[in-house]
C-alpha positions as CSV (number, residue, x, y, z in Angstrom):
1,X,5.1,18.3,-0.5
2,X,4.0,14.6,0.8
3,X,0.3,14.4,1.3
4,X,-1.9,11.8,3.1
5,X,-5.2,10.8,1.7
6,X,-7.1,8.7,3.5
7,X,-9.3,7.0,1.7
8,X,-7.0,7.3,-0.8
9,X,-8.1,4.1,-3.0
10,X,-11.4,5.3,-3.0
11,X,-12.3,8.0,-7.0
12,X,-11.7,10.9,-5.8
13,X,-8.6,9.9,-3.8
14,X,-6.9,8.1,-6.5
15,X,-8.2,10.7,-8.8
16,X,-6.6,13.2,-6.3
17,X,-3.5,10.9,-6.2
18,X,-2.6,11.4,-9.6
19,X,-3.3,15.3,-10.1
20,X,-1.1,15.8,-6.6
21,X,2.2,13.5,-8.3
22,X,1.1,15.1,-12.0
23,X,2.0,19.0,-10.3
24,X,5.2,17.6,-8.7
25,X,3.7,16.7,-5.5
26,X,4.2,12.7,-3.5
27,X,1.4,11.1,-1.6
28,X,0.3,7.8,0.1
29,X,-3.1,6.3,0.3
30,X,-4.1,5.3,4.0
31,X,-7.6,3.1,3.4
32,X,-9.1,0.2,4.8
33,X,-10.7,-0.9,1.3
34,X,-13.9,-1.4,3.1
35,X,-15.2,0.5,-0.7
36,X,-11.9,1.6,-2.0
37,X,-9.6,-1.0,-4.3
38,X,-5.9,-1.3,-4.8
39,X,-6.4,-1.1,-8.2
40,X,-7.6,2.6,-8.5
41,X,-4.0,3.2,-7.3
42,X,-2.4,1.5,-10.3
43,X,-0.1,3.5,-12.5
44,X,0.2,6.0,-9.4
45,X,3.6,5.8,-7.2
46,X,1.7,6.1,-4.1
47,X,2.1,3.9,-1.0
48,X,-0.9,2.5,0.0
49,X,-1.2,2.1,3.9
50,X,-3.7,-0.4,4.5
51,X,-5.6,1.0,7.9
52,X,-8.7,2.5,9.7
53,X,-8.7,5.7,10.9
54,X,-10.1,4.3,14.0
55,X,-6.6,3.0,15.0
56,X,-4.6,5.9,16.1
57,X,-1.7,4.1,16.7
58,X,-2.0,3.2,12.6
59,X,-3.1,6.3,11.6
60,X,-0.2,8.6,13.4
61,X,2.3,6.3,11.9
62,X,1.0,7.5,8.6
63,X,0.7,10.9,9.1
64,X,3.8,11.4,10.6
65,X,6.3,11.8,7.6
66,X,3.3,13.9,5.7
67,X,3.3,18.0,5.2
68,X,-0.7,17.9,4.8
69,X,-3.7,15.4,5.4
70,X,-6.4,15.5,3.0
71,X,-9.3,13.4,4.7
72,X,-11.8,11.5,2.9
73,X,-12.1,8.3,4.6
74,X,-15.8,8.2,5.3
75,X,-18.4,5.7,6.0
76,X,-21.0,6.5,3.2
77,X,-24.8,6.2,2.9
78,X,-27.9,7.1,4.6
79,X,-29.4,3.8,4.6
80,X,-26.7,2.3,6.1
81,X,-26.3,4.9,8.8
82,X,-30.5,4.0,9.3
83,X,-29.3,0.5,9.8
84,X,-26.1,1.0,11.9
85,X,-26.1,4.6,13.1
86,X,-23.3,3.7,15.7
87,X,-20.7,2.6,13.3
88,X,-21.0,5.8,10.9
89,X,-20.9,7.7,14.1
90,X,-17.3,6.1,14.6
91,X,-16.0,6.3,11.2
92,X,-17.2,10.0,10.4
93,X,-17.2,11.8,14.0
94,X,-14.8,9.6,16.0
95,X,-12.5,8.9,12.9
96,X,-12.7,12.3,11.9
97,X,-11.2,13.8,15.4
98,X,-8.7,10.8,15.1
99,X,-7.3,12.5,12.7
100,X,-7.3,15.7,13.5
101,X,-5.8,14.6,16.5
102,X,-2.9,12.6,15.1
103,X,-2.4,16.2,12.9
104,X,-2.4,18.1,15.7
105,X,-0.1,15.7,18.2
106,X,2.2,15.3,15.5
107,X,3.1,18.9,14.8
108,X,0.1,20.8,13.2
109,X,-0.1,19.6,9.9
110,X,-2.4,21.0,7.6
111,X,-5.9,18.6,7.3
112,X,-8.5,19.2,4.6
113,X,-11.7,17.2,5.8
114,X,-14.6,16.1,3.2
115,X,-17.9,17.0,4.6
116,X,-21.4,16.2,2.8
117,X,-24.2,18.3,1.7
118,X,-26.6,16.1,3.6
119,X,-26.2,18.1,6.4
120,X,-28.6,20.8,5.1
121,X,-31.0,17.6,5.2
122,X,-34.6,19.4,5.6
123,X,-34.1,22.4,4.8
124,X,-36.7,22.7,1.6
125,X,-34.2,25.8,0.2
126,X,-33.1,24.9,-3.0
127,X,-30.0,25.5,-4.5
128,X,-28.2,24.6,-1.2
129,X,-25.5,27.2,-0.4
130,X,-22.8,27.5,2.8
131,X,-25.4,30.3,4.5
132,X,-28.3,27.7,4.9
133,X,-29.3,26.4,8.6
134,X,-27.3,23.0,9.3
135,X,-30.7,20.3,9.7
136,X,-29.6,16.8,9.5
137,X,-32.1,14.4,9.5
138,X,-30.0,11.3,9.1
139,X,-27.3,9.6,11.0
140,X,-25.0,9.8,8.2
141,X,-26.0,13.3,8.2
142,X,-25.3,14.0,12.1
143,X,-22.3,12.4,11.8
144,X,-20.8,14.7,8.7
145,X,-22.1,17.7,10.4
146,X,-19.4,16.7,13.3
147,X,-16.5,16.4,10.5
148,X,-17.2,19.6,9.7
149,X,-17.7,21.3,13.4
150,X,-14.7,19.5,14.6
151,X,-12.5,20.2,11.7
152,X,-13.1,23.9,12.1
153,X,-12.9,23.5,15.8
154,X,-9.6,22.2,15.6
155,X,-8.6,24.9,13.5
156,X,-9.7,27.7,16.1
157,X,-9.1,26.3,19.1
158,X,-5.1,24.3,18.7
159,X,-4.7,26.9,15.7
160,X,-4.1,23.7,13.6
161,X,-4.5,25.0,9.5
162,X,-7.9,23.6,8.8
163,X,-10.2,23.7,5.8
164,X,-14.0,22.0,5.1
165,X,-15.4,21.2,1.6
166,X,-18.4,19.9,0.6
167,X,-18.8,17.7,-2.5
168,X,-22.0,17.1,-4.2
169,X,-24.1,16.6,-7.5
170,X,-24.0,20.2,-9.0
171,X,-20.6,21.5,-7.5
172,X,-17.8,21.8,-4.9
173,X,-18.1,24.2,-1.6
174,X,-15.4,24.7,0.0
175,X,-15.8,26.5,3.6
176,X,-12.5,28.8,4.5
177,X,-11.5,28.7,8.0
178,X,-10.3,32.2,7.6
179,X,-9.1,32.7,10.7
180,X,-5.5,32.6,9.7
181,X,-3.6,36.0,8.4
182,X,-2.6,34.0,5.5
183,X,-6.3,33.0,4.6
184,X,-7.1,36.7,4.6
185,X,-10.2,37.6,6.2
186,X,-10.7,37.0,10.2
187,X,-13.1,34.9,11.5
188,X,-15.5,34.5,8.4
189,X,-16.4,31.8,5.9
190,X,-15.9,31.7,1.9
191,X,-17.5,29.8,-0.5
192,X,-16.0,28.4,-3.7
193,X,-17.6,26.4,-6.5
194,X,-16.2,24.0,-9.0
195,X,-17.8,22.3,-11.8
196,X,-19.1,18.6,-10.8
197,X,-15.8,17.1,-13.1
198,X,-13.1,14.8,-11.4
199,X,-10.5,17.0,-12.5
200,X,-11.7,20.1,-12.1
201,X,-12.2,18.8,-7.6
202,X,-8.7,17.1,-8.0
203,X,-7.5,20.5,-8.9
204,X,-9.2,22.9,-6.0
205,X,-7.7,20.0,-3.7
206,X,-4.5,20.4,-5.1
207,X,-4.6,24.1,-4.6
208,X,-6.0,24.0,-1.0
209,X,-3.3,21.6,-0.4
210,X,-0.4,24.4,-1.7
211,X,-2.6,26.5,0.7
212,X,-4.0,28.7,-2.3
213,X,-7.1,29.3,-0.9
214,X,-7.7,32.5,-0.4
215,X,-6.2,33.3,-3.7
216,X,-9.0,30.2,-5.1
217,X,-11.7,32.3,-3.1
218,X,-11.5,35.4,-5.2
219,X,-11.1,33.8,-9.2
220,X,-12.3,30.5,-8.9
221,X,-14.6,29.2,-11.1
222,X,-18.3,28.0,-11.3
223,X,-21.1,26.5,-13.6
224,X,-23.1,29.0,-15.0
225,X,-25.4,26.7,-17.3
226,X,-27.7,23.7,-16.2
227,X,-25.8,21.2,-18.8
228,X,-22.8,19.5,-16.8
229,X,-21.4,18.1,-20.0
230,X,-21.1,21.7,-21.8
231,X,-20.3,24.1,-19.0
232,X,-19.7,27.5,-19.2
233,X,-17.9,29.5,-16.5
234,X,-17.8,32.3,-15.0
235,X,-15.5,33.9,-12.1
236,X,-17.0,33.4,-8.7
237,X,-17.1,36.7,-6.6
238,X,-15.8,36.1,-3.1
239,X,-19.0,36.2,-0.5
């Protein structure tokens, strides 16, 4: 299988890069190095399409000879959305439905989208889980809400194969569209965790990619203990 990853020469795509080549899988890197670097790529065989997703012509190019997209080109930080809400509006909301768009023109592909835990913003409920009220209370925030909505959206309403995931400090959600018959249950949302290690989010990327989700869903695996460094785990029951 030949996958996209945009921001592919940022960690976790490079990181995902190598796992995706390691199980027998090719990819290429689109990225506009804005925070990414070449380098993270060495000692991978990837192409590395330099681009923004805010250049469709660019971005179909790319997409057009892969079998999935996994997104994670993103313009990161709060701050910086405080200071220039408008441009993380166009590189997580506008470049996000790029995308999705260039997936779905181009003969719906399968597109993974990064989303951000920041979109439970002020919502005092702590740990934060996928059945909490959305409350953004940033720009960076707003605008990774709309990944999400519109990667789901697209997944409903051009029945293009779509999946959300959420990375942040204690694990890895990862919200099922499960609206497909081969993603099991209709029109509901799963939750998986994985521990907070490179490898271990390379890995549940890898496997939505081989569209092993709902297989992930029922045995996957969470943290169990407070200490990141020792983890023990134990198999996460399907919600």
């Amino acid at each position: 299988m030949h996958v996209l990853v945009t921001g592919g020469a940022g960690f976790i795509g490079a990181n995902l890069i190598r796992t995706l080549e390691l199980t027998g899988h090719t990819a290429c890197a689109f990225d506009d190095l804005s925070t990414g670097a070449s380098s993270n790529l060495d000692g991978t065989a990837a192409d590395l399409v330099v681009g923004t997703i805010l250049d469709p012509e660019t971005l179909t190019a790319a997409i057009a000879p892969a079998d999935t997209v996994v997104h994670l080109a993103a313009r990161p930080s709060v701050p910086r959305s405080i200071s220039d809400p408008v441009a993380s509006h166009l590189a997580n909301a506008t470049g996000t439905v790029n995308v999705l768009e260039a997936a779905r023109t181009d003969g719906l592909r399968h597109v993974i989208c990064a989303g951000s835990s920041s979109v439970y913003g002020a919502n005092p409920e702590l740990p934060k889980h996928a059945g909490l009220a959305t409350r953004p209370v940033s720009p960076y925030a707003a605008s990774k809400l709309a990944t999400e909505a519109y990667t789901l959206a697209y997944g409903h309403s051009y029945d293009l194969p779509t999946l959300a995931f959420t990375a942040h400090k204690n694990a890895v959600e990862v919200f099922v569209d499960r609206h497909r018959d081969d993603w099991a249950i209709k029109d509901s949302f799963h939750k998986l965790h994985a521990a907070p290690h490179q490898e271990l989010v390379s890995d549940a990327l890898v496997a939505m990619v081989e569209g092993r989700a709902s297989e992930i869903t029922a045995r996957w695996l969470k943290v169990v203990r407070s200490d990141p460094s020792t983890p023990h785990y134990a198999a996460a029951d399907p919600e």
